[in-house]
ZAMARGU-4260 file (C-alpha; in steps of 0.2 Angstrom, whole numbers, plus 5000, padded with zeros to 4 digits):
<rodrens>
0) 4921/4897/4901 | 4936/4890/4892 | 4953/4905/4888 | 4961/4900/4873 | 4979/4909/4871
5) 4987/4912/4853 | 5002/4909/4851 | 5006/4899/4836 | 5012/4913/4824 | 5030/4914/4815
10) 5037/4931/4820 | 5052/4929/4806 | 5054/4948/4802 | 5058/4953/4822 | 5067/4936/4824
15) 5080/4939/4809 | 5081/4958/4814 | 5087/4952/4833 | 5096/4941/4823 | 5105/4952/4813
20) 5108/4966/4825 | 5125/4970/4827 | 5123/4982/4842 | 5124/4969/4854 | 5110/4975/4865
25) 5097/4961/4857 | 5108/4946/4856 | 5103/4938/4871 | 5085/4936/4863 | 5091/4929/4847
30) 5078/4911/4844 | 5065/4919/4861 | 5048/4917/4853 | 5040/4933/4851 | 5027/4932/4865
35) 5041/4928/4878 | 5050/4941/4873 | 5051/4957/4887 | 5036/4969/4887 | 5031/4981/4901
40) 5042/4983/4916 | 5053/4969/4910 | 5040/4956/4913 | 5037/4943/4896 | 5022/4948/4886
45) 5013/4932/4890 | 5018/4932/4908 | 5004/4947/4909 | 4991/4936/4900 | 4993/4920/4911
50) 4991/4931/4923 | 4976/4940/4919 | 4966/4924/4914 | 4973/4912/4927 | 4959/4914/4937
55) 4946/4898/4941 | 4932/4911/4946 | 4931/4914/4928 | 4941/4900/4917 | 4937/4882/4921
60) 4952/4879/4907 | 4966/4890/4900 | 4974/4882/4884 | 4989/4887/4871 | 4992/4883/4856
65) 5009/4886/4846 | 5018/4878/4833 | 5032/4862/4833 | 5045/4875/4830 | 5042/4885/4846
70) 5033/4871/4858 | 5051/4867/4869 | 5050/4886/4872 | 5032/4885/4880 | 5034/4868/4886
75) 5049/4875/4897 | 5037/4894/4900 | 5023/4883/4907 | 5032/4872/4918 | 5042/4887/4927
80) 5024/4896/4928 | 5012/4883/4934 | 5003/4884/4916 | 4996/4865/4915 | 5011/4858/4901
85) 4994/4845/4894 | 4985/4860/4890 | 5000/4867/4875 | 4992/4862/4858 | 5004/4859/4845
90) 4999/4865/4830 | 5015/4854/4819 | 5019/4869/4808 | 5040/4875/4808 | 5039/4889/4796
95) 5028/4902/4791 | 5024/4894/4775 | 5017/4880/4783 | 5007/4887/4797 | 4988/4884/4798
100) 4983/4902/4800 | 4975/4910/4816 | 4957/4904/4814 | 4963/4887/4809 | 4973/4888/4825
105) 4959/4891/4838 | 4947/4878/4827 | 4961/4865/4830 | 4961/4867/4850 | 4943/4868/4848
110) 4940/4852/4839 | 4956/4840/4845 | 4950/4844/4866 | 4931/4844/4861 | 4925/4860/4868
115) 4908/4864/4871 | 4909/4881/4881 | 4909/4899/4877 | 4926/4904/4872 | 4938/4918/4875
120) 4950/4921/4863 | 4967/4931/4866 | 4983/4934/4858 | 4997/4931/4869 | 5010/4941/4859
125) 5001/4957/4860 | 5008/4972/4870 | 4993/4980/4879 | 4997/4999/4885 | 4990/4995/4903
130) 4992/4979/4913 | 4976/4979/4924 | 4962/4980/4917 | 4948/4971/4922 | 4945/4954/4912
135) 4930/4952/4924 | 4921/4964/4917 | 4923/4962/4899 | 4917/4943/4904 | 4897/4954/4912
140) 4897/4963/4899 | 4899/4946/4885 | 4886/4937/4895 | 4874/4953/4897 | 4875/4953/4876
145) 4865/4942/4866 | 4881/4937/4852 | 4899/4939/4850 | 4913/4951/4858 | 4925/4960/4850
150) 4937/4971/4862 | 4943/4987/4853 | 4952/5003/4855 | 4955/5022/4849 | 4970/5023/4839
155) 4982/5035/4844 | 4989/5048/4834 | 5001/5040/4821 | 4996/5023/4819 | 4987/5020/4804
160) 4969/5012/4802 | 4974/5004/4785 | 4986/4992/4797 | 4973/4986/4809 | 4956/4979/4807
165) 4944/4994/4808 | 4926/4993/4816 | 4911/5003/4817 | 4899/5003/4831 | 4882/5008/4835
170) 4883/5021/4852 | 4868/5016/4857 | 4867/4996/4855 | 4887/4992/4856 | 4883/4984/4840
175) 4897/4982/4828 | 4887/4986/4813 | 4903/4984/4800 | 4921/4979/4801 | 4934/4981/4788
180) 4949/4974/4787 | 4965/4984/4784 | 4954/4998/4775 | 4960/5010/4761 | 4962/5026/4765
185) 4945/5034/4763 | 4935/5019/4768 | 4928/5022/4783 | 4930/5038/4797 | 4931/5024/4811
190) 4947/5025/4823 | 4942/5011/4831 | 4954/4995/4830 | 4950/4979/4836 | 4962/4966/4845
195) 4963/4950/4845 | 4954/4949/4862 | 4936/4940/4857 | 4923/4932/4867 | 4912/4919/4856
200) 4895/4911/4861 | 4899/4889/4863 | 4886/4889/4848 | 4895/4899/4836 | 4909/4890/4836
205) 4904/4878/4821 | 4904/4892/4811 | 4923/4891/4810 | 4925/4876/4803 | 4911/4885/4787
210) 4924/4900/4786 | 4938/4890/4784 | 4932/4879/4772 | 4929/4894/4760 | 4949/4900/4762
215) 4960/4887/4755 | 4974/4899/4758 | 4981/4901/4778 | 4986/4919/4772 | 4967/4921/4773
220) 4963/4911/4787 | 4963/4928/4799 | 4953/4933/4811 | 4950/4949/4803 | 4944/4942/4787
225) 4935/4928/4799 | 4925/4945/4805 | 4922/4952/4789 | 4911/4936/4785 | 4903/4935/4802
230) 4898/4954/4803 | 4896/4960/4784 | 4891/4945/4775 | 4883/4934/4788 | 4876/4947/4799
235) 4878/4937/4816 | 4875/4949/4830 | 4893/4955/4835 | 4895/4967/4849 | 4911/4979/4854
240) 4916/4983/4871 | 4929/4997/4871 | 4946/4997/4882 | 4953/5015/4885 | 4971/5008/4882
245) 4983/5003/4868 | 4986/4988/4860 | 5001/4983/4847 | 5001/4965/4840 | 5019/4962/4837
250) 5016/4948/4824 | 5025/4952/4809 | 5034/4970/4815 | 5054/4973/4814 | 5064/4977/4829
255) 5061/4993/4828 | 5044/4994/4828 | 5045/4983/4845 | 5056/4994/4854 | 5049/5009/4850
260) 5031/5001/4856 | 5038/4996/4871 | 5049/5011/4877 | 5032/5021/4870 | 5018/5010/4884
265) 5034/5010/4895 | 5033/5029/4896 | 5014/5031/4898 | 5012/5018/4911 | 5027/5027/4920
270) 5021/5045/4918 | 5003/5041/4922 | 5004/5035/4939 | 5018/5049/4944 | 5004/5063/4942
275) 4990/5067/4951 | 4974/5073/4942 | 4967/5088/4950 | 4950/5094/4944 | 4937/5109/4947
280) 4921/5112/4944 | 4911/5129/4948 | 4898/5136/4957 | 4882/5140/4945 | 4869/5155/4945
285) 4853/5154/4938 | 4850/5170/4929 | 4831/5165/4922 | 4820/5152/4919 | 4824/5141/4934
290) 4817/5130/4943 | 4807/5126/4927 | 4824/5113/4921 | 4816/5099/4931 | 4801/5104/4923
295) 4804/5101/4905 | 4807/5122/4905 | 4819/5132/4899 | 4833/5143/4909 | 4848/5151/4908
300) 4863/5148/4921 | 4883/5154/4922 | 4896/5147/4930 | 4904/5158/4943 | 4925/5157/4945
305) 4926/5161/4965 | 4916/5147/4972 | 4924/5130/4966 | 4925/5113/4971 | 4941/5103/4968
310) 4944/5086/4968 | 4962/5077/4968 | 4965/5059/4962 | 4982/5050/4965 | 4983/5032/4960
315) 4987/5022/4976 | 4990/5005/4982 | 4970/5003/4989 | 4955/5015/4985 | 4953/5027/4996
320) 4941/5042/4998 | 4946/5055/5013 | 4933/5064/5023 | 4937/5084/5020 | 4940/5090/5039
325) 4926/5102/5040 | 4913/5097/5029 | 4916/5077/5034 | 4919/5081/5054 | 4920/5065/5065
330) 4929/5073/5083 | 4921/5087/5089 | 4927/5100/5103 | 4912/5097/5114 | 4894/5090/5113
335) 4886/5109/5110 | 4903/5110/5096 | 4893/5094/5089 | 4874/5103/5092 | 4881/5121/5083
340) 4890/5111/5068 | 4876/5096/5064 | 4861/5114/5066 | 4870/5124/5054 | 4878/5113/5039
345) 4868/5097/5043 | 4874/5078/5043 | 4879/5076/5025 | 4895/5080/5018 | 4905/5078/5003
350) 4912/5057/5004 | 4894/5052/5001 | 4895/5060/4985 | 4913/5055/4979 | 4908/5039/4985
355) 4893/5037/4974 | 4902/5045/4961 | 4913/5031/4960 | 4899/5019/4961 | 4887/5025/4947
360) 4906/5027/4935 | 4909/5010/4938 | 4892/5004/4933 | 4890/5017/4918 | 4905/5010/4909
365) 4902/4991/4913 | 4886/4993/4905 | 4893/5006/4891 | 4905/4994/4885 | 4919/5002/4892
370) 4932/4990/4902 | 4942/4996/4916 | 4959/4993/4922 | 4961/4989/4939 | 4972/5002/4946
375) 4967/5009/4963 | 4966/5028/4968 | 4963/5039/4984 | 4950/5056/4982 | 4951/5073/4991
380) 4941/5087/4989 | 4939/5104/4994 | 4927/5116/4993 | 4924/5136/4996 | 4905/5132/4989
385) 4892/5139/5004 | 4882/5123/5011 | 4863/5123/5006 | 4863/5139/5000 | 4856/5133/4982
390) 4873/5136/4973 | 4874/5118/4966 | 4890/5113/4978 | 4883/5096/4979 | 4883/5093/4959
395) 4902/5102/4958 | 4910/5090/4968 | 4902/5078/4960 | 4908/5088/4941 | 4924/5087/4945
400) 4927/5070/4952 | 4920/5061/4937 | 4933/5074/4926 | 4945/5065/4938 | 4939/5048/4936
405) 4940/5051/4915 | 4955/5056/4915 | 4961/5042/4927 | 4954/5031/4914 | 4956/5038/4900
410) 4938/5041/4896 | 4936/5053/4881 | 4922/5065/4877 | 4917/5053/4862 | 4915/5042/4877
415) 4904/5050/4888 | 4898/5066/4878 | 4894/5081/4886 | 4876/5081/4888 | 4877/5062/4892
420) 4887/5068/4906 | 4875/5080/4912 | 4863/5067/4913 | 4877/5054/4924 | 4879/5070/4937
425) 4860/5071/4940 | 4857/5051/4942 | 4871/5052/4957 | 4861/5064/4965 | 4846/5059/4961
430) 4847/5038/4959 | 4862/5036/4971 | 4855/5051/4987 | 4838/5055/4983 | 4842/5073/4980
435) 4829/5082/4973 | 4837/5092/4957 | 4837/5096/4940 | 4847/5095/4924 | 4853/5115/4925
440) 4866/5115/4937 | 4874/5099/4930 | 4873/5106/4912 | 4881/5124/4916 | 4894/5115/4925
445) 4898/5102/4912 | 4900/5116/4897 | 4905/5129/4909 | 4900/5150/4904 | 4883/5156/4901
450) 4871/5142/4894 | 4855/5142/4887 | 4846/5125/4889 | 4830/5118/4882 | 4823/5104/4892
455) 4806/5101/4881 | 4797/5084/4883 | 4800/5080/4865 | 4818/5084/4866 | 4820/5075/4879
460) 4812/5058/4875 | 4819/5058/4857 | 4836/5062/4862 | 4837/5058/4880 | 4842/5076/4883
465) 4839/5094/4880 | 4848/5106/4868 | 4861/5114/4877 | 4867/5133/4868 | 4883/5144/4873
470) 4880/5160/4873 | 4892/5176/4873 | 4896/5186/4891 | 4908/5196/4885 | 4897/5211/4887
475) 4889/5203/4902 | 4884/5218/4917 | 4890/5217/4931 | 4878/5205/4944 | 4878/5204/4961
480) 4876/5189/4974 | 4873/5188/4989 | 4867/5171/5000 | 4862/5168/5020 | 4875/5163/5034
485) 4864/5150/5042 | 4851/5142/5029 | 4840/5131/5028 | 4842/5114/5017 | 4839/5122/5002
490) 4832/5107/4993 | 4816/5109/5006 | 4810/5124/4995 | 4804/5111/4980 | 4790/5110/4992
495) 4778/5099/4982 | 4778/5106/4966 | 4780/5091/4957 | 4768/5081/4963 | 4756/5095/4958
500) 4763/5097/4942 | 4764/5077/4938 | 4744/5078/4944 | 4743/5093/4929 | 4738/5107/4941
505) 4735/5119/4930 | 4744/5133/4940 | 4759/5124/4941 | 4759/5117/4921 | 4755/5136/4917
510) 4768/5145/4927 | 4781/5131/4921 | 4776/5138/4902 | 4779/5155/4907 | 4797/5152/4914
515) 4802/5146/4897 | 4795/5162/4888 | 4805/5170/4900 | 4819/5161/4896 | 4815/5165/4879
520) 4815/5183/4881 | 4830/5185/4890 | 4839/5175/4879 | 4836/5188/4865 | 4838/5203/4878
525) 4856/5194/4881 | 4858/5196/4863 | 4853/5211/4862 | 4861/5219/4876 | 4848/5224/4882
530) 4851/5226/4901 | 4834/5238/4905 | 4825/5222/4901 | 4835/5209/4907 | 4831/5215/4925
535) 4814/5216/4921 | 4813/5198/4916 | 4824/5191/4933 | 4809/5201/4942 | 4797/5193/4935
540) 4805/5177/4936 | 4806/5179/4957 | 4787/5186/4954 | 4780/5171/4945 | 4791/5158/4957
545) 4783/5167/4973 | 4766/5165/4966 | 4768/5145/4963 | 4780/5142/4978 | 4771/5155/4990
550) 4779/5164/5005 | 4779/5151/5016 | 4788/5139/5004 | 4801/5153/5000 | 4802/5156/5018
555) 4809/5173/5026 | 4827/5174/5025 | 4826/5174/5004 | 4811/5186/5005 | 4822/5199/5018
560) 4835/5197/5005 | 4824/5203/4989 | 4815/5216/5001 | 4835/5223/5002 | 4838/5222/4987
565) 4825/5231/4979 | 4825/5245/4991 | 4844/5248/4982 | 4834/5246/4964 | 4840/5231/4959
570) 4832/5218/4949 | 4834/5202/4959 | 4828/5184/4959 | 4835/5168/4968 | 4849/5158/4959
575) 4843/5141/4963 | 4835/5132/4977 | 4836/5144/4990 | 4847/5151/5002 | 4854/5165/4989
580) 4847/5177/4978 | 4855/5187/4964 | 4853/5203/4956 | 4856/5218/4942 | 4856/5235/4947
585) 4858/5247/4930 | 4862/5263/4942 | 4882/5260/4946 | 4881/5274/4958 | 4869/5261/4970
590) 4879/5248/4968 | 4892/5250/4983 | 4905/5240/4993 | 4900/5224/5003 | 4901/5232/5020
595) 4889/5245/5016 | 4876/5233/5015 | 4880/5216/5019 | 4867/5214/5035 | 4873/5201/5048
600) 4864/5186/5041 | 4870/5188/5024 | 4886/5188/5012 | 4887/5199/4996 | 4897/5197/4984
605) 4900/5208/4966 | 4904/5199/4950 | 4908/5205/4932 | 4913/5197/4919 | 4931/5195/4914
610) 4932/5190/4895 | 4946/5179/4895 | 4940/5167/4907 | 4924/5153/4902 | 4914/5160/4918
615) 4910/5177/4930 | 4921/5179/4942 | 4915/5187/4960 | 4923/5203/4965 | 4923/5209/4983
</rodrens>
């Protein structure tokens, strides 16, 4: 693959302006061409490129081209940066009235050194917001696409579509399906600007020489009208891949424009890696329906505000992931410590899942389109979550890593939408670990509240997820939950359900039904507030689990704990997989203190709702 870097334009507006200053502070760039001019950190703006594509892994040539009026400058660049002085194409124009034009440019270095290879085209005067992202991907995802690549970002706030070239792309394909060239106001809702950072296919290349021969004048020889005829009138498959970063061209801008550009990236670069990101995600209680999620059901879940896991991401040197000291032990007071710890909580902790976290992110946005700069990072966690108690602990830490890694990355919610990421969560835990699980917790957790979610077949293979509904909980009663000291793996009471309901058992497919009428019924009781038949529906949820699952599935500590609980009155069923159970009780009068009830192999806990916050929160 041959890198071809762009260099040949007259900047005569920021030239004259640095000039013409007469504050003394730009003098010493008076004649610099623009893309040796200082960008970010001090370094010259083509200083970063050289360095980004001077790689032989990936390049077998780099080439320049500029112009006669500006070639010394490069000549004397290259030779104090090891760029190969034979490889600077000349272009022979002096003035901007005479240049060739940017497509004419990159046919010229195409045609005078005869290449035959895919290309990659940059410009080397263009300020780029972050100075590591990682070209190496953006080459995968080129070659994984069958046409051309053009590398595009979100505007920010302020800049004007009407000054860049504007594209739209299809979410699912990455197909660029129309550009438009410095569109009129109204023209299109697209925010997405492309840069001159292209990859082109060895066999398009001729097609340069048909484009240019159609535009006489240079000051239509741009690759944003070369774009315009590739995509809209020639219909050649042209792909975007999208990098979570500015961009700025400083072409034809004054000197103001390119300080205020430069202080602005300067600024962003220096107050993103001074702050560490710090994210949490909640534990989640299935009120009804459940485990019919992984079942294409319906249920109904909440977030609760007293369990949390948090994750903490601070940009670092190497990438480092740190084992939490109690749930990722490695000393241990004594062999029997070792026995006691690995009986109660098992041999998996939390790295495991911020590691594979990491690992499906990394592969979601290379095949997304979405290019990553290479900055490293270290991960904590923590987590008052109780282990294998069915709580969704597992999926939290895994919620609030990827908010982490978003925000480290800039990766917006038009980027990975909420139910998409749902989806994400579950295919760590399930494609990464093996975990049996379903969509519920992931969803509750990703739109925190009280949810309602429909996880029919047909929405599900038409949209590749369910519909997801926020409901009120400001009325919400208040609920109580209480889970075992020393459970079992809670992912052991999926017994084999599916298998049976895959084989279309007609108990299992039934019962699966019912859950969603359920579901349905309490959705309206919700509404409703009508709490005297809300509890009559979680009973019946435990009551039709029971019968599917049976006693020896559900096993004795979750039975012991609805036995207690009804004795009090209360409505009850299990929140998730196992280990816990929650419950209504309508008579406030029964509904007393922890340590009048907790028995020794359980914890109780009493939540209402608090209005003001997206999720329960537990009183004691």
């Amino acid at each position: 693959m041959i890198c071809i870097l762009l260099v040949a334009g007259h900047g005569t507006v920021l030239e004259t302006e640095i000039k013409n200053d007469d504050t003394g502070l730009y003098g010493h760039l008076a004649a610099v061409p623009k893309a040796l001019l200082p960008g970010i950190g001090g370094k010259k703006i083509l200083d970063f490129w050289w360095e980004m594509v001077n790689m032989r892994q990936l390049f077998t040539e780099v080439y320049l081209v500029t112009n006669a009026d500006k070639y010394k400058h490069y000549e004397r660049w290259a030779t104090a940066n090891d760029f190969p002085v034979e490889n600077i194409v000349n272009d022979g124009s002096t003035t901007l009235e005479d240049q060739m034009g940017a497509v004419a440019d990159l046919e010229l270095v195409i045609r005078s050194q005869k290449l035959q290879d895919d290309i990659v085209v940059i410009a080397g005067d263009m300020m780029c917001a972050d100075q590591n992202f990682d070209i190496a991907q953006v080459i995968g995802f080129f070659k994984s696409k069958p046409g051309e690549l053009i590398i595009y970002y979100e505007l920010e706030e302020g800049e004007r579509s009407s000054s860049r070239g504007i594209v739209e792309v299809s979410p699912e394909s990455h197909r660029i399906t129309r550009f438009v060239e410095k569109p009129e106001e109204g023209l299109t809702a697209s925010r997405l600007a492309s840069v001159v950072f292209y990859c082109i296919q060895k066999n398009t290349l001729c097609c340069m020489s048909d484009f240019l021969s159609l535009q006489p004048k240079t000051t239509s020889r741009t690759f944003g009208h070369f774009w315009e005829w590739c995509i809209n009138e020639k219909h050649l498959d042209v792909f975007g891949m999208k990098l979570p970063t500015g961009f700025q061209l400083i072409g034809q801008v004054g000197l103001s424009d390119y300080t205020k550009w430069l202080a602005h990236y300067s600024s962003k670069k220096h107050g993103n890696s001074a702050k560490p990101i710090t994210c949490r995600s909640y534990a989640r209680v299935g009120l009804m329906g459940n485990p019919s999620d992984g079942f294409n059901g319906k249920t109904i879940a909440m977030t609760i505000s007293n369990f949390w896991a948090e994750v903490t991401l601070v940009e670092s040197q190497a990438l480092s992931l740190v084992p939490h000291p109690l749930n990722d032990p490695t000393e241990f007071g004594s062999l029997q410590d070792l026995f006691c710890i690995s009986r109660r909580e098992g041999y998996l902790g939390g790295l495991r899942l911020l590691q594979a976290t990491c690992k499906k992110f990394y592969q979601f946005c290379s095949k997304q389109g979405i290019a990553l700069t290479k900055q490293n990072f270290t991960l904590k966690y923590d987590t008052n979550i109780p282990r294998q108690v069915g709580l969704a602990g597992s999926s939290a830490i895994i919620s609030a890593t990827l908010k982490c890694l978003m925000k480290f990355y800039n990766i917006t919610d038009d980027d990975l939408p909420k139910p998409v990421r749902a989806n994400f969560i579950l295919s760590v835990e399930t494609d990464e670990l093996f975990i049996t699980a379903g969509l519920q917790d992931r969803v509750v957790q990703v739109y925190e509240g009280l949810v309602y979610m429909d996880f029919s077949k047909l929405l599900m293979d038409e949209q590749g997820h369910g519909n997801y509904v926020s409901m009120d909980m400001s009325s919400l009663p208040p609920f109580w939950l209480a889970y075992l000291s020393d459970p079992s793996d809670s992912g052991r009471i999926h017994s084999n359900i599916r298998q049976r309901w895959l084989n279309g058992e007609h108990e299992v497919v039934e019962a699966m039904k019912s859950f969603s009428e359920l579901t349905d019924q309490a959705k309206s009781a919700i509404q409703d507030r009508d709490w005297t038949r809300l509890a009559q529906l979680m009973n019946e949820n435990f009551e039709l689990r029971r019968s599917v699952y049976t006693d020896g599935c559900l096993g004795p500590g979750n039975l012991k704990m609805v036995d207690l609980a009804r004795q009090f009155g209360s409505a009850v069923k299990l929140p998730g997989s196992g280990g816990a159970v929650v419950g209504l009780i309508l008579d406030q009068d029964k509904l007393v203190s922890p340590p009048c009830i907790a028995v020794n192999f359980t914890h109780l806990f009493m939540y209402e709702d608090e209005g003001s916050k997206p999720h329960n929160s537990i009183e004691n």
